[in-house]
Backbone as JSON Lines, residues from 0, in Angstrom:
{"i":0,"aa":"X","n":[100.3,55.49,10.02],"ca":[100.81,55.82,8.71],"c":[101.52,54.63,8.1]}
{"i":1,"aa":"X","n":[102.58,54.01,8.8],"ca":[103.46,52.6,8.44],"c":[102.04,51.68,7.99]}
{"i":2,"aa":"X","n":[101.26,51.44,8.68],"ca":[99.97,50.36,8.21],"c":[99.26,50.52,7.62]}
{"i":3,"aa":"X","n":[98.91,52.02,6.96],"ca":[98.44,52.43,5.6],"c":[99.57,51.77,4.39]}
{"i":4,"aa":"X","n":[100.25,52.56,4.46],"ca":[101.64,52.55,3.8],"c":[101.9,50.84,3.34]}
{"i":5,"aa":"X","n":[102.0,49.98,4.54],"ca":[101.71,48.48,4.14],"c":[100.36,47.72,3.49]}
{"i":6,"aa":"X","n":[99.71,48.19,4.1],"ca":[98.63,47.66,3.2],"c":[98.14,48.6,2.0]}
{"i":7,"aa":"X","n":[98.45,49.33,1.36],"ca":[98.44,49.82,-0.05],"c":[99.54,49.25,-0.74]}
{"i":8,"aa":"X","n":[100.81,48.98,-0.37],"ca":[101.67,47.74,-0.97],"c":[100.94,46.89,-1.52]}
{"i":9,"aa":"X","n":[100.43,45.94,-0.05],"ca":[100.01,45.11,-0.64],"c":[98.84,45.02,-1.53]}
{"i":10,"aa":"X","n":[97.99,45.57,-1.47],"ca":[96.71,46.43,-2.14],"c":[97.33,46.51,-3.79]}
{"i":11,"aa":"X","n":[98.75,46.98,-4.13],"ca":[99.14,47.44,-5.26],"c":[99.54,46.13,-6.06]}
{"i":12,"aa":"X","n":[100.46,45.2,-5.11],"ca":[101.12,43.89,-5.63],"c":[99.99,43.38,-5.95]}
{"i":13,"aa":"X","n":[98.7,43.09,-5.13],"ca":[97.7,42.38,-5.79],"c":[97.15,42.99,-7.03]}
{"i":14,"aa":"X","n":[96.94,43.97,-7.05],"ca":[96.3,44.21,-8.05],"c":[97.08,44.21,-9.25]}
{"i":15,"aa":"X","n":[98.4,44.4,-9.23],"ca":[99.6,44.29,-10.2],"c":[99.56,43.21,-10.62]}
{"i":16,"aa":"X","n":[99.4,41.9,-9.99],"ca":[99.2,40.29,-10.6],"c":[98.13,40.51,-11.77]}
{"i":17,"aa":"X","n":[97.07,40.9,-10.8],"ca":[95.24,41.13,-11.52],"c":[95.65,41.43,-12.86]}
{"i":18,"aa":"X","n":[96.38,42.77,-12.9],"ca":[97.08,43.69,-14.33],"c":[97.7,42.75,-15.32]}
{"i":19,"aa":"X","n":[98.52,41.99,-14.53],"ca":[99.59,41.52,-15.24],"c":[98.97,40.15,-15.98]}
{"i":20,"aa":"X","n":[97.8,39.75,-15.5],"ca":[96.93,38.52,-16.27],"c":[95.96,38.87,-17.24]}
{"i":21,"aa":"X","n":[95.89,40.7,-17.07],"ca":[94.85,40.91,-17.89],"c":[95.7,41.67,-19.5]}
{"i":22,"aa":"X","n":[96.94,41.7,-19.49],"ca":[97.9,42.43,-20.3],"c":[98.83,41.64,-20.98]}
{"i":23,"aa":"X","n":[98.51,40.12,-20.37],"ca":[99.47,38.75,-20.66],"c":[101.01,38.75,-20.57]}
{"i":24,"aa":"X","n":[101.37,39.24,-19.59],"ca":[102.72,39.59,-19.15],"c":[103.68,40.35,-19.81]}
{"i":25,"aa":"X","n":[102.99,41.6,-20.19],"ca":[103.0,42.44,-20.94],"c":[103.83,43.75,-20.03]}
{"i":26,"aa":"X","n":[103.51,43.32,-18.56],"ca":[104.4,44.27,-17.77],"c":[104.88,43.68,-16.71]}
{"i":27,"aa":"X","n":[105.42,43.9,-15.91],"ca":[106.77,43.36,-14.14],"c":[105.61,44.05,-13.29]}
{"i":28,"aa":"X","n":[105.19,42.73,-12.8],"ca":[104.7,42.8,-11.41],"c":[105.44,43.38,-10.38]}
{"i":29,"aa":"X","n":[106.13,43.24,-10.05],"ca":[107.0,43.62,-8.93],"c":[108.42,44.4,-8.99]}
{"i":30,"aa":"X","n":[108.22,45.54,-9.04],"ca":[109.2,46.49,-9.25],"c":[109.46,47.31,-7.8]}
{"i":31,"aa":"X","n":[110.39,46.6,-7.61],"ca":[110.82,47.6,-6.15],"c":[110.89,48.72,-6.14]}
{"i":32,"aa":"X","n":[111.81,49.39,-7.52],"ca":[112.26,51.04,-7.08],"c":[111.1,51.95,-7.33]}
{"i":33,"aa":"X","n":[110.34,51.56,-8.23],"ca":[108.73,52.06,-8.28],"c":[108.01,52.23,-6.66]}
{"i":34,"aa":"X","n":[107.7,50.64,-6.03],"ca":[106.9,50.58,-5.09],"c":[107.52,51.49,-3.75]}
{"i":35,"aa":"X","n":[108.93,51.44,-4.1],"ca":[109.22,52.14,-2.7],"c":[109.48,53.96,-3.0]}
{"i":36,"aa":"X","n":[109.39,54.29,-3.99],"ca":[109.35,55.74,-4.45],"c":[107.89,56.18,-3.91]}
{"i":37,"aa":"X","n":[107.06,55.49,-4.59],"ca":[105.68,55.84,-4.62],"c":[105.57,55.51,-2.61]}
{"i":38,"aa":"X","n":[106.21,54.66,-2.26],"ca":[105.93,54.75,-0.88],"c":[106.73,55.84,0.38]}
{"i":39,"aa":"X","n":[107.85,56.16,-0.21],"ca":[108.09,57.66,0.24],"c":[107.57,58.69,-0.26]}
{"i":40,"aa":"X","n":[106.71,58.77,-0.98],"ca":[106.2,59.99,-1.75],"c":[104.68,60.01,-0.93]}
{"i":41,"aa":"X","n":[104.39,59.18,-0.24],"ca":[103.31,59.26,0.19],"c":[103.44,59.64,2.02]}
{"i":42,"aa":"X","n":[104.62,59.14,2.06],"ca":[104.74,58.76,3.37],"c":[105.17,60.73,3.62]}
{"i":43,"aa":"X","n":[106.05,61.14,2.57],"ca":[106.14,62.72,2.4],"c":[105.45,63.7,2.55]}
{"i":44,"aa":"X","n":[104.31,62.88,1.92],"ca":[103.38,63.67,1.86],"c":[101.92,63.95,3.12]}
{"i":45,"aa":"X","n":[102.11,62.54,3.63],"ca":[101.1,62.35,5.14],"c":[102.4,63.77,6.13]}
{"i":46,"aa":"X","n":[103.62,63.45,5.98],"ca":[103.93,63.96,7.3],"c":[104.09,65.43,6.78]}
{"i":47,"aa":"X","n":[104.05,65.79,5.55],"ca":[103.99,67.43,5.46],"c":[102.69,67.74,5.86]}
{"i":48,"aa":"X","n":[101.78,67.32,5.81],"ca":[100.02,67.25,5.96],"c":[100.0,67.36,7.21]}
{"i":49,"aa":"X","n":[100.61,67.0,8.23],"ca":[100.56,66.64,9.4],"c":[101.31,68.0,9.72]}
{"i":50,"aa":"X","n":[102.89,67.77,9.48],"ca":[103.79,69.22,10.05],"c":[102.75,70.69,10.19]}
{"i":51,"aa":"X","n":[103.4,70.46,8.78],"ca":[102.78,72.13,8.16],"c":[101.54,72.98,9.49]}
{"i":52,"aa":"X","n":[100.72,72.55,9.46],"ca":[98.99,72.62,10.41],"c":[99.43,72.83,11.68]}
{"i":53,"aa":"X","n":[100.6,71.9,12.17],"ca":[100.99,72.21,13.98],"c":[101.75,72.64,14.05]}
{"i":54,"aa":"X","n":[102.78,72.89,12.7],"ca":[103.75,74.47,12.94],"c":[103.2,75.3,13.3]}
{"i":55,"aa":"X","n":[102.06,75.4,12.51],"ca":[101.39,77.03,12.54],"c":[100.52,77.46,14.02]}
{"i":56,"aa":"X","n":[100.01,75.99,14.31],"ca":[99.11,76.05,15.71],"c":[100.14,76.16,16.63]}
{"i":57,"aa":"X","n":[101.17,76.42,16.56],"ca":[102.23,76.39,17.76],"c":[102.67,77.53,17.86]}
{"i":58,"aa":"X","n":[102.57,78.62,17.07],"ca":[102.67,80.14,16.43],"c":[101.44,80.51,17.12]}
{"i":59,"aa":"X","n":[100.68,80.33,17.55],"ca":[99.26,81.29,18.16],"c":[99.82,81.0,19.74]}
{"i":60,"aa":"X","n":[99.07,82.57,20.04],"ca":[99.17,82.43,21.84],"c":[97.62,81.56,22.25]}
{"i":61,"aa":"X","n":[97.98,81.25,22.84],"ca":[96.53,80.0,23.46],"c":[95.55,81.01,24.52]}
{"i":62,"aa":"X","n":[96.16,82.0,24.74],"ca":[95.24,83.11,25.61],"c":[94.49,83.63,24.65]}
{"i":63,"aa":"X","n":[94.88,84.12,23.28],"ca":[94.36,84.64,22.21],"c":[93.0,83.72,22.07]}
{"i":64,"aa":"X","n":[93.29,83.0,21.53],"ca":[92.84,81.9,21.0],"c":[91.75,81.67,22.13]}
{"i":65,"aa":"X","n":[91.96,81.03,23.14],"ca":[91.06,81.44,24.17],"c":[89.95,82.36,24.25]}
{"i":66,"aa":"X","n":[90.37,83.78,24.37],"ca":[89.35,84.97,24.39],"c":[88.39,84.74,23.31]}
{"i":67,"aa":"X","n":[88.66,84.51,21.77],"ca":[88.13,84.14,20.94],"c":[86.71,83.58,20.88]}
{"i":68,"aa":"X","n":[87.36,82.12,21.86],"ca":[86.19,81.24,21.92],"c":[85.07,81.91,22.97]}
């Protein structure tokens, strides 16, 4: 998740230069409180994605679940 998370940074800063040559410095490349919002908001969002699914698989009896199969 951290090495997603880093390389979409950097993924963003580059392309923010790209932006910023095509708009004639028309906007701030590099805005921290932006990049790191958008990078807890993601990082929020992988580990609710993640939680949520093995809360619930931890709520079933595995004998159940078992017979099933």
């Amino acid at each position: 998740m951290v090495a997603g998370i880093v390389a979409g940074l950097g993924g963003a800063a580059a392309l923010g230069r790209i932006l910023n040559a095509q708009v004639h410095d028309a906007i701030r490349v590099w805005n921290p409180l932006v990049y790191s919002c958008v990078a807890a908001l993601v990082a929020a969002t992988a580990l609710a994605a993640v939680w949520l699914p093995a809360r619930r698989a931890t709520r079933i009896d595995p004998t159940v679940t078992l017979r099933h199969e």
